[in-house]
C-alpha positions in Angstrom: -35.9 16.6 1.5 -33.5 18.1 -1.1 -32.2 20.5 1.2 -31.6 17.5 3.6 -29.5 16.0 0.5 -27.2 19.1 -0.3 -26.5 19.2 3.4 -24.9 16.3 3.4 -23.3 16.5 0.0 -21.8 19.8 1.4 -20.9 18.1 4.7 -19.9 14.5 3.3 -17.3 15.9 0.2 -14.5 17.6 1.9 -14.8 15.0 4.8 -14.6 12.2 1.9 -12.0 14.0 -0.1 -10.1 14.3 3.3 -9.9 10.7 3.4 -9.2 9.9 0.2 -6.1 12.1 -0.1 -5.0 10.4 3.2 -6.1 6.6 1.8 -5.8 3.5 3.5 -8.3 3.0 6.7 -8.8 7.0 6.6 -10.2 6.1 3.5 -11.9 3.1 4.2 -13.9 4.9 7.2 -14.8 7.6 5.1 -16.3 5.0 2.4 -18.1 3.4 4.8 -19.4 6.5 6.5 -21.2 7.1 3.0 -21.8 4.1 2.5 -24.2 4.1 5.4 -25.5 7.5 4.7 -26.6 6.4 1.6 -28.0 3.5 2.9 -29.9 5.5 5.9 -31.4 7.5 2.7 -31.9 5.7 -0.1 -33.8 3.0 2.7 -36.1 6.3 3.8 -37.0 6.9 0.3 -38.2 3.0 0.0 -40.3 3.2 3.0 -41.9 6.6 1.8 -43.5 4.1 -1.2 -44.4 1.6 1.6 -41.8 -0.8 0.7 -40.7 -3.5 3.2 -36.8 -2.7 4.2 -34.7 -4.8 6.7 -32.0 -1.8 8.0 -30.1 -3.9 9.5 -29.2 -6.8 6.9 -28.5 -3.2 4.4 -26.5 -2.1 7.1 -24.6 -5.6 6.6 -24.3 -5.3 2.9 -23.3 -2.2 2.4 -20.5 -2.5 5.0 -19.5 -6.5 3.9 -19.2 -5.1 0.4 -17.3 -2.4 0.9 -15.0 -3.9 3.3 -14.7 -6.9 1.3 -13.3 -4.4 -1.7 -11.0 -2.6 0.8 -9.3 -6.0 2.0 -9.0 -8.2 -1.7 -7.5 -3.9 -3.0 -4.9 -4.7 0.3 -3.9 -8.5 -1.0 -5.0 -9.7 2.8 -8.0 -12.0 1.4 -8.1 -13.4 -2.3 -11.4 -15.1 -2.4 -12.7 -15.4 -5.8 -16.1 -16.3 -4.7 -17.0 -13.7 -2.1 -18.4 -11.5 -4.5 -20.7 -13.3 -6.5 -22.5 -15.1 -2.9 -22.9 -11.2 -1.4 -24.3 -10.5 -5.1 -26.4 -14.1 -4.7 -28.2 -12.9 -1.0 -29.0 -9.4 -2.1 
């Protein structure tokens, strides 16, 4: 399992770094592609303890939050209540 997790440390930083250093959707994809790696994993580690997970509506949060921060960061949305109702249905 750890050896699983400095893979994709070693895989997911330059890749990540790449992004960043190009920004805008570069960087959003890049976000979002560890975004749902850690999703993928931190969900695997839940169900190892026999905890109940729903993959897909994580899937949705993780990407709606993210996205969310990329497009109030750009000026396209200004919603002030956005964050507080993804907060409310986690």
């Amino acid at each position: 399992m750890i050896r699983t997790r400095i893979l994709t440390v070693i895989v997911l930083l330059p890749i990540v770094l790449f992004f960043a250093y190009l920004g805008g959707l570069p960087w959003l994809l890049g976000i979002l592609l560890v975004g749902v790696v850690a999703w993928r994993e931190m969900s695997a580690l839940l169900q190892r303890t026999h905890f109940t997970v729903d993959h897909a509506l994580g899937y949705f949060f993780i990407i709606g939050a993210i996205a969310e921060a990329y497009l109030r960061s750009t000026g396209l949305i200004s919603l002030d209540l956005l964050r507080p109702l993804l907060a409310a249905l986690i």
